[in-house]
DRENDOLUM-231451 format. One record per residue (C-alpha): chain; x, y, z. Coordinates in pm, 1 decimal, padded with zeros to 6 digits. Example, Ala and Ser with C-alpha at 12.3 -4.5 7.8 and 13.67 -1.06 7.14 Angstrom:
# DRENDOLUM-231451
A:01230.0:-00450.0:00780.0
A:01367.0:-00106.0:00714.0
This chain:
# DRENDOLUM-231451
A:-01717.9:-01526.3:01601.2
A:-01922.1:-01439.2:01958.3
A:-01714.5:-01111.3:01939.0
A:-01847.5:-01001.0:01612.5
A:-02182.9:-01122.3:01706.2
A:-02214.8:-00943.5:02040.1
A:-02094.1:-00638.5:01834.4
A:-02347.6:-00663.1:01574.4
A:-02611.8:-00732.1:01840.6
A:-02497.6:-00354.2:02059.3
A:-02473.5:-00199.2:01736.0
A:-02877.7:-00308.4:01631.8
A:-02930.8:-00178.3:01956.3
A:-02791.5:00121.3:01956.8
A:-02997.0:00168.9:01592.1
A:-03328.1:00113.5:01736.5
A:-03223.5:00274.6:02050.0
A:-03099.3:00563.8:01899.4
A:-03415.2:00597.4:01662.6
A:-03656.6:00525.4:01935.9
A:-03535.8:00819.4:02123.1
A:-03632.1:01061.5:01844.7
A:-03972.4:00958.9:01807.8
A:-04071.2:00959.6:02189.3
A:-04222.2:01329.5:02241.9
A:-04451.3:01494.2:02516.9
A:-04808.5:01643.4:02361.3
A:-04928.0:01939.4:02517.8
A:-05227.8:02129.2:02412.7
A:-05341.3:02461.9:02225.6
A:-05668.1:02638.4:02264.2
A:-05828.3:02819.0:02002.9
A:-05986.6:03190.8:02038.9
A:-06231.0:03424.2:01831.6
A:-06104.7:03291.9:01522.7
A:-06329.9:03148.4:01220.6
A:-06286.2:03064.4:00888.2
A:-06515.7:02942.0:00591.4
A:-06477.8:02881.1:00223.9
A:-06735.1:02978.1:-00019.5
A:-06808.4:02643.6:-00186.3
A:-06684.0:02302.0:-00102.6
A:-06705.3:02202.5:-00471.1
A:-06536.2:02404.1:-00760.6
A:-06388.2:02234.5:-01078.7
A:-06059.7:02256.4:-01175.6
A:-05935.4:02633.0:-01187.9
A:-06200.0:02811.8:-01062.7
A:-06145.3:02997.8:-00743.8
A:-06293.5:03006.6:-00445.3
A:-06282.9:03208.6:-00146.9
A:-06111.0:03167.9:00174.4
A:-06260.9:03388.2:00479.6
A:-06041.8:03483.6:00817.0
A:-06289.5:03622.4:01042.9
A:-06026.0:03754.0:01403.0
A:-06239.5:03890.8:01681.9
A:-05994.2:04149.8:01857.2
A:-05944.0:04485.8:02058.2
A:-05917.4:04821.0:01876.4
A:-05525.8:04871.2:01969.9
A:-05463.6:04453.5:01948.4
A:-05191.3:04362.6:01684.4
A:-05345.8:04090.5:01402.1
A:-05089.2:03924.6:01213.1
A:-05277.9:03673.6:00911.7
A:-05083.4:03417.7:00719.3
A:-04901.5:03547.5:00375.8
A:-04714.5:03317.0:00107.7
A:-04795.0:03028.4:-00024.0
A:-04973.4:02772.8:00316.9
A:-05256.6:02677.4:00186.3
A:-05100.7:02402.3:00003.3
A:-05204.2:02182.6:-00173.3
A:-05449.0:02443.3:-00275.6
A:-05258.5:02742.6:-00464.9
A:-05315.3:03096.0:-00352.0
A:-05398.1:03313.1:-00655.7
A:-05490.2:03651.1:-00433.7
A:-05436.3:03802.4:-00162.1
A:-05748.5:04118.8:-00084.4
A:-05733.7:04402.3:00168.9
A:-05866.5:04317.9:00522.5
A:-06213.1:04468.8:00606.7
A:-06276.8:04607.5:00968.1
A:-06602.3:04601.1:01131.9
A:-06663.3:04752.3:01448.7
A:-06855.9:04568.1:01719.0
A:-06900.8:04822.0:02012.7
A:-06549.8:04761.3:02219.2
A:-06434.0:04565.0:01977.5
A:-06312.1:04459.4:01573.3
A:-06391.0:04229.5:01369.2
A:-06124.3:04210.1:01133.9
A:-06205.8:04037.9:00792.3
A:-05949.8:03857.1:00540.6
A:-05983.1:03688.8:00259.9
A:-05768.3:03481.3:-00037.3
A:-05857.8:03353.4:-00360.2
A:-05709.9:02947.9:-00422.0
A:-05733.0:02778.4:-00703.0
A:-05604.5:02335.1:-00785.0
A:-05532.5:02200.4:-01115.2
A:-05543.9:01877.9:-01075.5
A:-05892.5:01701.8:-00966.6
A:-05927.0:01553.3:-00643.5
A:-06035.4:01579.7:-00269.5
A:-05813.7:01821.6:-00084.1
A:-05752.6:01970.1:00236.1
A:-05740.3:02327.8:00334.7
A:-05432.6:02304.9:00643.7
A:-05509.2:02504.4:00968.8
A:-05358.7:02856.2:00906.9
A:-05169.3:03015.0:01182.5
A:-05288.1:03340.4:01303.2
A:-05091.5:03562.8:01540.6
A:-05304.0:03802.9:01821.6
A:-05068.3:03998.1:02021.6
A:-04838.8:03732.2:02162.6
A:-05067.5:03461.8:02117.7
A:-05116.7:03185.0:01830.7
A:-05441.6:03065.0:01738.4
A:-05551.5:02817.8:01411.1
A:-05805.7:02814.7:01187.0
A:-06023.3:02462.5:01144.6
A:-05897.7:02222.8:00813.5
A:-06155.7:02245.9:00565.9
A:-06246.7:01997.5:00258.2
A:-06220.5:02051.5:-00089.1
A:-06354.0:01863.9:-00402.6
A:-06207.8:01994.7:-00720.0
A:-06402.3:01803.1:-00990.7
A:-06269.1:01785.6:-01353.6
A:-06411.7:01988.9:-01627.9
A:-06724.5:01771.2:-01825.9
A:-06665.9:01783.6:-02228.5
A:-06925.5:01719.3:-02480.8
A:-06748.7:01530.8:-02696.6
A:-07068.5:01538.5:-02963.9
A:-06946.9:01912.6:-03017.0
A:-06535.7:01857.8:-02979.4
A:-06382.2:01814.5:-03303.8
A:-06164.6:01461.6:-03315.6
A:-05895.2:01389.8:-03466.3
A:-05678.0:01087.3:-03513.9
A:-05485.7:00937.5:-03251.7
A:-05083.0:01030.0:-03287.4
A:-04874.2:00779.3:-03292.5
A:-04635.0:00723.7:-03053.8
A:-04331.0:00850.4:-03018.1
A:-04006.0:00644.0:-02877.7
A:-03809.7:00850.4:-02652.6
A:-03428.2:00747.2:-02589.3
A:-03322.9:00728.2:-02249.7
A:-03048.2:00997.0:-02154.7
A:-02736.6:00762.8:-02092.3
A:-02425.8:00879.6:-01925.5
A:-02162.4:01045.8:-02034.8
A:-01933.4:00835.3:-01870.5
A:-01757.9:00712.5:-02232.1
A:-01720.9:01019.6:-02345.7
A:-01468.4:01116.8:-02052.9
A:-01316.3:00818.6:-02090.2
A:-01259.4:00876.2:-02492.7
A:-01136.8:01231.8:-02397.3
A:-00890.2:01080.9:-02165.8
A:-00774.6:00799.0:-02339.1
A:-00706.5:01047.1:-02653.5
A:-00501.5:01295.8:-02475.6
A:-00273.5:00996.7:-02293.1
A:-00243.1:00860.0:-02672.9
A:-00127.9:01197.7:-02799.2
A:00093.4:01277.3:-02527.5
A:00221.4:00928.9:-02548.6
A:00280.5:00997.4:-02928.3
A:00444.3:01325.3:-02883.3
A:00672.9:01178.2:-02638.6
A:00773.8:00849.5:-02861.1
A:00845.7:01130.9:-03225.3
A:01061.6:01374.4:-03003.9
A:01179.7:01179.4:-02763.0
A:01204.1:00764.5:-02781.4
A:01192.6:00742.5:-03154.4
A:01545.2:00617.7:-03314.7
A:01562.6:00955.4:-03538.3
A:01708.9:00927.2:-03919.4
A:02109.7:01060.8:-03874.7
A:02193.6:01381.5:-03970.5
A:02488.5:01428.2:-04198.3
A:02729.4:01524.1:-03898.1
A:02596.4:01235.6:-03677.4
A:02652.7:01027.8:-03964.4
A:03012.7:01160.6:-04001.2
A:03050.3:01170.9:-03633.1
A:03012.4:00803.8:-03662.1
A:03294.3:00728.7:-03918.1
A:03618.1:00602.2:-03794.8
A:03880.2:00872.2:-03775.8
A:04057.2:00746.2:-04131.9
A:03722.2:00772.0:-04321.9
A:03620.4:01062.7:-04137.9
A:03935.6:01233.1:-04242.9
A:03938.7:01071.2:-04639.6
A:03555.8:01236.4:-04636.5
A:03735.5:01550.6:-04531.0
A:03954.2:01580.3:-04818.3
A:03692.9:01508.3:-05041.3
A:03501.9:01816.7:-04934.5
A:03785.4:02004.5:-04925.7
A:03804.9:01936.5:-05307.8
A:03452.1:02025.8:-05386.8
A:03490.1:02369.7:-05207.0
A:03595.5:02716.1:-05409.5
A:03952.7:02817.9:-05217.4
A:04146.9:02710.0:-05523.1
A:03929.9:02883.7:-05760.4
A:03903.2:03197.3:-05563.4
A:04276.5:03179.9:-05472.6
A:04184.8:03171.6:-05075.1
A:04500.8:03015.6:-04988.3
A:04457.1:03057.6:-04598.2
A:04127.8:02932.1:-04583.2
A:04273.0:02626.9:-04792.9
A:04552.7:02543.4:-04560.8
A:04379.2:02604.7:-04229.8
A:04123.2:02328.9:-04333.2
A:04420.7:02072.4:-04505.1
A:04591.1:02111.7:-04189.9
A:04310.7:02059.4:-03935.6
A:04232.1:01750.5:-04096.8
A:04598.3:01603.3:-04090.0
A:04592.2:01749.0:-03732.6
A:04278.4:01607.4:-03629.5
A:04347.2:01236.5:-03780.5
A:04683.7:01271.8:-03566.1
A:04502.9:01374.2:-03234.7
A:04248.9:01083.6:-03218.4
A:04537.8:00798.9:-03336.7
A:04901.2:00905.0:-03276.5
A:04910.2:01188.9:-03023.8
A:04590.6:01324.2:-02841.2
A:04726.8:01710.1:-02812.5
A:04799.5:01753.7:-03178.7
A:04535.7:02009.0:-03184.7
A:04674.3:02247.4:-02974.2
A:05020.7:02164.2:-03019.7
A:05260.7:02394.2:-03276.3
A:05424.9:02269.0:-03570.5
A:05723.5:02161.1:-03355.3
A:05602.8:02050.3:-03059.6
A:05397.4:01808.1:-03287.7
A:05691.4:01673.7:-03522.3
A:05909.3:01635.4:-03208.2
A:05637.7:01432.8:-03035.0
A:05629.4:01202.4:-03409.7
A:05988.4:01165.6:-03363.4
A:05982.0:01050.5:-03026.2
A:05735.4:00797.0:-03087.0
A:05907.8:00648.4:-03377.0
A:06261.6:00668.0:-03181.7
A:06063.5:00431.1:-02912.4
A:05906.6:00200.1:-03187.3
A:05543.7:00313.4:-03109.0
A:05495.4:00427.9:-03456.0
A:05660.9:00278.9:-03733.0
A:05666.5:00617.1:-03974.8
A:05948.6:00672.8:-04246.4
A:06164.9:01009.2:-04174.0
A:06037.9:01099.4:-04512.9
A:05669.7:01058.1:-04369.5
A:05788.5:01310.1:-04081.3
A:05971.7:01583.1:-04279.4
A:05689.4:01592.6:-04505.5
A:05426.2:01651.5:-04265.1
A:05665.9:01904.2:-04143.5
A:05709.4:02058.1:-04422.6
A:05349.5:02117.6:-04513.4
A:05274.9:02239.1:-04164.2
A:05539.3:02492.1:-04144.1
A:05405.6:02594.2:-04514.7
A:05063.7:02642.9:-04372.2
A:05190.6:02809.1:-04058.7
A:05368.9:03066.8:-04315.1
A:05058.1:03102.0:-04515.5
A:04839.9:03191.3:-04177.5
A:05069.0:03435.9:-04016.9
A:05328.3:03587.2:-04229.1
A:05051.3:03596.3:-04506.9
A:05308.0:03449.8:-04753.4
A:05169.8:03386.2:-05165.5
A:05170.9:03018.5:-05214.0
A:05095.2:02908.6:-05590.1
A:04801.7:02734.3:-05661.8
A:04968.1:02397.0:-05739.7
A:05181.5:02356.5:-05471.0
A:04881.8:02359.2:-05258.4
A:04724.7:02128.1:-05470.0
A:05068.2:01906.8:-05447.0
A:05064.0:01941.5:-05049.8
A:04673.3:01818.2:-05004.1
A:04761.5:01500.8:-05218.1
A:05086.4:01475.6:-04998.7
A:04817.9:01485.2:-04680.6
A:04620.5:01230.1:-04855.3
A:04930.1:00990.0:-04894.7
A:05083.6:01063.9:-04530.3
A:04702.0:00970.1:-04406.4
A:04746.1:00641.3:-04565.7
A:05131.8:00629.2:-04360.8
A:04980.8:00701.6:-04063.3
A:04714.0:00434.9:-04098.2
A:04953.6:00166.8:-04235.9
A:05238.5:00259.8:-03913.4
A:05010.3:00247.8:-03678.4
A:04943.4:-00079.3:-03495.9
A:04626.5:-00311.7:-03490.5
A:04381.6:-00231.9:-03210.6
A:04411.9:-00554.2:-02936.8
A:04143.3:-00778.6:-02846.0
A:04117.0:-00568.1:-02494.5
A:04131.9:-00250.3:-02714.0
A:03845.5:-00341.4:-02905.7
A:03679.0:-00435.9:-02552.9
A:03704.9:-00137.1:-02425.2
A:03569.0:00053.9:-02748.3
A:03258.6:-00172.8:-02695.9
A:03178.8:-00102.8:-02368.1
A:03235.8:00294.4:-02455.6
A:02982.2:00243.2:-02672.3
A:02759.3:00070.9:-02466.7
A:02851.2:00332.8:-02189.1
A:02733.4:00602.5:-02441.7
A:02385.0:00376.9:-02514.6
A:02312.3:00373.6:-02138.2
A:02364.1:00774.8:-02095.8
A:02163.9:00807.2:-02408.7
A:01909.5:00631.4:-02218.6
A:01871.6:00687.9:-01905.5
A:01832.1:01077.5:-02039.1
A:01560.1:00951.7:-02254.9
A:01401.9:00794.6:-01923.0
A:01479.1:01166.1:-01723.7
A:01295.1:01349.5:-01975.7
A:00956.8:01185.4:-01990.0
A:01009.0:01150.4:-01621.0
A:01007.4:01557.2:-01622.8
A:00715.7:01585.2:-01849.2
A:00555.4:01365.2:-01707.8
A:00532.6:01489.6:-01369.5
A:00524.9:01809.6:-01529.2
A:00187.0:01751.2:-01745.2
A:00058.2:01561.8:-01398.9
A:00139.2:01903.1:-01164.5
A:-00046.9:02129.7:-01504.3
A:-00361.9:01915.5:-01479.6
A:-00393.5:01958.4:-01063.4
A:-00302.0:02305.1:-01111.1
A:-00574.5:02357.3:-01416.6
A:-00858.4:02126.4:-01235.4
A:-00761.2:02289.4:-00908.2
A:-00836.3:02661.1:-01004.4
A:-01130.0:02543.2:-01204.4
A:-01265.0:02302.7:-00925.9
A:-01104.4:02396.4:-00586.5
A:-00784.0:02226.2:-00530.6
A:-00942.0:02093.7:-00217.0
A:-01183.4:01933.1:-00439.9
A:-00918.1:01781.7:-00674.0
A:-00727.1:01605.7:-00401.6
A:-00995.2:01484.6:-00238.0
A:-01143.5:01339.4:-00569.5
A:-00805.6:01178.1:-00618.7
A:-00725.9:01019.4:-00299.6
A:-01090.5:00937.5:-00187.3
A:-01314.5:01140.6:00046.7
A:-01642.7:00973.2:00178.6
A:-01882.1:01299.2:00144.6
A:-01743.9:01360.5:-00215.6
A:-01852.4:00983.2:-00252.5
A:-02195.8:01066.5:-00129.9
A:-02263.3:01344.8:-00263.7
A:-02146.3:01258.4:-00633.0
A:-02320.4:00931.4:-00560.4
A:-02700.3:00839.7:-00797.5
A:-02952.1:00996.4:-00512.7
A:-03296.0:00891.3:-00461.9
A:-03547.2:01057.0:-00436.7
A:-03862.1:00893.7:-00258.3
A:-04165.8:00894.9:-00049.4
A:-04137.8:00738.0:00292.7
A:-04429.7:00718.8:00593.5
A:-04819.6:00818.7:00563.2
A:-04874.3:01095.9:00512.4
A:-04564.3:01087.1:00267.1
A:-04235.2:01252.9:00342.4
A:-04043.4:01337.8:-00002.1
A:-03700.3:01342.1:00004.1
A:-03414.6:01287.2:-00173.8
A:-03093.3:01144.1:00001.0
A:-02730.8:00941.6:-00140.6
A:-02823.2:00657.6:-00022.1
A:-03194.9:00446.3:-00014.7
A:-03344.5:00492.3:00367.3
A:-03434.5:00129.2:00467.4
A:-03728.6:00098.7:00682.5
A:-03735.1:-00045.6:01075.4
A:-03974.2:-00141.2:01319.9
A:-03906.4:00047.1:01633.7
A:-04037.7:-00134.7:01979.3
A:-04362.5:00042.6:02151.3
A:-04479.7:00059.0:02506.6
A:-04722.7:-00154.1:02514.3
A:-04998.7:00143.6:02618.7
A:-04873.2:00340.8:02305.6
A:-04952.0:00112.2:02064.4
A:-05307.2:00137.2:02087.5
A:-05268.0:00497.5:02081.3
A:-04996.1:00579.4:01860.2
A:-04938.1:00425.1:01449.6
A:-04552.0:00502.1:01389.9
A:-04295.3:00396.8:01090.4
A:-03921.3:00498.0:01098.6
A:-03703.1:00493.7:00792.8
A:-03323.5:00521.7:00815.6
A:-02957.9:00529.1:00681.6
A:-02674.6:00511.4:00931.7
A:-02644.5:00582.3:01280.4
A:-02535.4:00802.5:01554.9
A:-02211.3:00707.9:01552.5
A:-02165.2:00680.4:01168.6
A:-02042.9:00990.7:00975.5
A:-02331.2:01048.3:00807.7
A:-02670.7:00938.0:00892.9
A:-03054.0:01054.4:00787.1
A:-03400.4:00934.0:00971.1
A:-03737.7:00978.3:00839.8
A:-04038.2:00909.4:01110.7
A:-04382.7:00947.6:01120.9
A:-04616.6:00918.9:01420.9
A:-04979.1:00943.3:01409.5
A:-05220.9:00967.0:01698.8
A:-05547.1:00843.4:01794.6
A:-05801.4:00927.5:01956.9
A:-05658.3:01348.1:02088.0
A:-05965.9:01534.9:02119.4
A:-05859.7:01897.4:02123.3
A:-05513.3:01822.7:02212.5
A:-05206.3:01965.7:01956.0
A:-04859.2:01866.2:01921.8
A:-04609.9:02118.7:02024.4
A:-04345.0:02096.1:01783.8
A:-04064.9:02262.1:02058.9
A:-04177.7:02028.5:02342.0
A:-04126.0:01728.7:02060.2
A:-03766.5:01893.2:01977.7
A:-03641.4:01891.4:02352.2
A:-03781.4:01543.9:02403.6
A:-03568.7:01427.9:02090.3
A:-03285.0:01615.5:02209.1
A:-03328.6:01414.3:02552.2
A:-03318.6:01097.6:02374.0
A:-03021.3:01155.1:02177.0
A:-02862.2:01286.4:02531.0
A:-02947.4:00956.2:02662.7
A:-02774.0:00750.6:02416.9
A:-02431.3:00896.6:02483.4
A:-02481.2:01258.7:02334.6
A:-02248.8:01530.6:02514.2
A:-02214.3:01890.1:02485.3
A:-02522.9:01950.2:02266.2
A:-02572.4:02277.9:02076.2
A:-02904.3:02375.0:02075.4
A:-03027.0:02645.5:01789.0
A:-03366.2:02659.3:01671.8
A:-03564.8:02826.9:01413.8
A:-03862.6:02811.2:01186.0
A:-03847.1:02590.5:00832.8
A:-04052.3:02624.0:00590.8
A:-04050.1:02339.9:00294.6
A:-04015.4:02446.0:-00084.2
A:-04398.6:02373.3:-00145.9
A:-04483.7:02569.2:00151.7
A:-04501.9:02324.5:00489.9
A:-04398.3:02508.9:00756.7
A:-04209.3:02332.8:01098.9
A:-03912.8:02380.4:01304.7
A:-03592.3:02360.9:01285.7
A:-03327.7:02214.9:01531.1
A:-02995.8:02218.8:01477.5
A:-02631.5:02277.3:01608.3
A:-02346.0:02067.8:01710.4
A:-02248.5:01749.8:01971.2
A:-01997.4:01491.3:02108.6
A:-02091.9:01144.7:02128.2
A:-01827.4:00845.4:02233.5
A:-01837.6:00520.1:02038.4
A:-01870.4:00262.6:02319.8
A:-01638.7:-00021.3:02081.5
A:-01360.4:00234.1:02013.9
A:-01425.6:00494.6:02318.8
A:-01383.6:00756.1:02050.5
A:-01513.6:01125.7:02079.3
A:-01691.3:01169.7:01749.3
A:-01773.9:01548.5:01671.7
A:-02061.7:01627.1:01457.4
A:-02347.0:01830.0:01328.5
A:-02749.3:01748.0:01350.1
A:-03067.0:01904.4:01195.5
A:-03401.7:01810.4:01325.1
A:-03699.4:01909.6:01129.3
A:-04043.2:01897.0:01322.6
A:-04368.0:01920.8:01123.6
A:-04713.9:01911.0:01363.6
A:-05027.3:01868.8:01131.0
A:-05326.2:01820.0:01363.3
A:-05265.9:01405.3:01478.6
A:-04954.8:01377.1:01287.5
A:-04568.5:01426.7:01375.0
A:-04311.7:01447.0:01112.5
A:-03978.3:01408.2:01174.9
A:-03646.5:01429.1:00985.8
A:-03324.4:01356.1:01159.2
A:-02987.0:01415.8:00978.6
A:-02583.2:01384.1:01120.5
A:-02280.9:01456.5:00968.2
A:-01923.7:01596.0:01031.9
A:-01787.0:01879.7:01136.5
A:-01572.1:02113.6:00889.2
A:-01681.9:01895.4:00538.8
A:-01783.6:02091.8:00288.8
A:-01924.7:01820.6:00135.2
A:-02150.5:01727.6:00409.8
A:-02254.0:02078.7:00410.4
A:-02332.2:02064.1:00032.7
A:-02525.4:01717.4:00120.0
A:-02741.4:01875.7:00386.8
A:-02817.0:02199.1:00251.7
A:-02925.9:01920.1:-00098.3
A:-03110.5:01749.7:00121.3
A:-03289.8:02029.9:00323.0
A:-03411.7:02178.2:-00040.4
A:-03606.0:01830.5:-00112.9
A:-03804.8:01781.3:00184.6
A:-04124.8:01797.4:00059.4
A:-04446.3:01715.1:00277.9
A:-04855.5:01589.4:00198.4
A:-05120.9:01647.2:00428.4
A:-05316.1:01320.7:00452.3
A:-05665.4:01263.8:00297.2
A:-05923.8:01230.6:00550.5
């Protein structure tokens, strides 16, 4: 119990130590030059436009550079106009303007645009905005009744409706298989013949062999090769199991041998008859000789009499006998199904290696698998996000898990100085982790934040809490509603002090300086996942920042 305990205790450390280091950055300063810029009304109602002046002070051959796109959020530029040059003596006066516009009523802030002169940054001052709504006289609108209101369903998932697809195609397989496979199928009429025993089987014979036309169209062969393989086939399952492919006197000499040893107790009468037909037959076949119609008519009711001989010499099946016939059959039952059991096994596996295939080249087979088995990006990124607001001024952002909210320890001369609140999921040493901070400063005069100087710092503090082989890339971010920051990002090594594990991983560190104010976002995650990547770049796209109201 003091084990887990003293683990949970360096692992809260390492949290706030880990999050403390981000936040702790070095302020340097930035001077401003011959740059103004006005607004031609502080007050406009919502639409109209008003005019914002760049007024750059600069030599003739000095290279101006004026801000383009969409930063004067929250305000919306509507127009961009030509620049107008005045000259002063030795020098320009270079003159730009834009035409902004807000929709929505409020107080607003104009942020400080950047302005590049030669190799040198300079900002503009913030400037207020009141954007008033637009007064009605409602003694001169037309009115008209209130509409009633209208209940809106709430979009559910459509969680049941995989689940119905699913559980419809498993039923229909599971049908298909039980019809063509499992299901006891009505006999045909040669499985039901099959089944006979061999003295029925061969009665049924010469019943057939009465219904069919060799008589009538005096096909005397045909006649006596079917009589014959009947007699032959009734003697090859009970008296002798090569009278098939014996000849007519290999056969009768076997029949005589078996009655000479008493295993068949057949007249000689029986036997000469028999022989008699066979050799008949065996005339009839090969030497093609005329038989009249009645005599073959006499011979197949001869058969039908020496079948009954046969039966009546032959002697009752013993008790082991019978055994044995029932465990053939059983024998047969078992083969019957344990290829039943092979069969869906096939299809089975079969319909199961179709579907990967089928998802795989839709999907990514990558994907598939790691769907299947369990991968904790694919968890986190198929995860409900949310999407919310965290510091002042807010940082919107939307992340796979809720970022829970800490209070980080100050020096004590930095609290008087410095308001911060840190939000965060994971950690260092976790495979995924995001931080939100904010840190706003009192009381800086003409002092700015320098958003590199704030980057190494962070980097320093990460270094400090186990951080090896850092890769440092930077480069300039700019938010989908406009803010503009930097970047930091690459890869590191960092060894878990429980396990003594090197962990490899990616970071991102976006760095947002608005005049007192420090913005941070901190994210890790692994190396080589594609899911991670997929998270990030999801992330990245939501980050959306608001200037504070002053």
């Amino acid at each position: 119990m003091n084990y887990k305990l003293r683990i949970t205790n360096l692992e809260n450390r390492q949290l706030r130590n880990y999050a403390l280091s981000l936040v702790l950055v070095l302020l340097s300063f930035v001077s401003f030059s011959q740059v103004k810029s006005s607004i031609d009304s502080t007050k406009i109602k919502i639409g109209q436009q008003i005019t914002f002046k760049i007024e750059v002070e600069t030599k003739p051959n000095g290279l101006v550079v004026f801000p383009e796109g969409q930063t004067f959020s929250p305000l919306e530029m509507i127009e961009s106009y030509a620049i107008d040059t005045i000259k002063n003596t030795d020098k320009y006066s270079l003159i730009k303007k834009y035409g902004l516009t807000q929709f929505d009523s409020g107080k607003y802030t104009i942020p400080r645009q950047k302005i590049i002169i030669g190799d040198k940054t300079f900002y503009t001052d913030s400037l207020k905005v009141e954007v008033n709504n637009v007064v009605v006289d409602t003694t001169k609108q037309g009115l008209y009744d209130i509409k009633p209101i209208i209940e809106v369903k709430e979009k559910g998932s459509d969680w049941w409706k995989y689940l119905l697809l699913t559980l419809l195609i498993i039923g229909a397989v599971g049908f298909l298989m039980y019809w063509f496979i499992w299901r006891k199928k009505p006999l045909t009429e040669a499985e039901q013949i099959a089944l006979l025993p061999p003295y029925d089987r061969a009665k049924l014979a010469l019943r057939k062999l009465d219904e069919s036309h060799y008589l009538e169209t005096e096909s005397i062969k045909e006649y006596y090769s079917d009589l014959t393989f009947i007699i032959r086939k009734y003697l090859d399952e009970k008296v002798y199991d090569r009278a098939l492919e014996s000849t007519t006197d290999e056969l009768i000499n076997r029949l005589k041998l078996l009655k000479e040893g008493n295993q068949i107790e057949l007249s000689v009468e029986d036997i000469k008859n028999l022989e008699s037909i066979l050799k008949r037959a065996d005339l009839v076949k090969f030497a093609k000789s005329a038989v009249d119609v009645e005599l073959a008519k006499l011979d197949r009711k001869t058969i039908d009499i020496e079948i009954d001989h046969v039966k009546e010499a032959l002697p009752e099946p013993t008790e082991e006998e019978k055994l044995l016939d029932e465990q053939y059959r059983e024998q047969l039952e078992r083969k019957k199904k344990r290829k039943k059991i092979i069969i869906t096994v096939v299809i089975g596996v079969f319909l199961l290696m179709a579907t990967f295939v089928g998802f795989g080249l839709k999907y990514g087979f990558s994907y598939v698998k790691d769907t299947i088995i369990g991968h904790d990006s694919v968890e986190l990124l198929e995860g409900d996000w949310v999407t919310s607001a965290y510091g002042v001024p807010p940082v919107t952002i939307s992340t796979p898990k809720v970022l829970s909210r800490i209070e980080l320890p100050l020096p004590e001369e930095m609290k008087a100085q410095v308001t911060q609140t840190t939000f965060i999921y994971g950690t260092l040493l976790d495979v995924f982790s995001v931080m939100v901070n904010t840190n706003s400063y009192k009381n800086m005069g003409e002092n700015k934040i320098d958003v590199e100087k704030a980057s190494e710092q962070s980097l320093k503090g990460i270094e400090a809490q186990g951080a090896q082989d850092i890769v440092v890339l930077r480069d300039k971010f700019i938010t989908p509603n406009g803010a503009e920051g930097l970047k930091t990002y690459g890869t590191l090594k960092i060894k878990n002090p429980i396990s003594q594990k090197i962990l490899e991983g990616n970071y991102v560190l976006l760095q947002f300086a608005s005049e007192n104010v420090l913005q941070q976002i901190m994210m890790t995650y692994p190396v080589n996942d594609e899911y991670a990547d997929q998270i990030i770049a999801r992330i990245l796209n939501s980050v959306e920042l608001k200037k504070a109201e002053e």
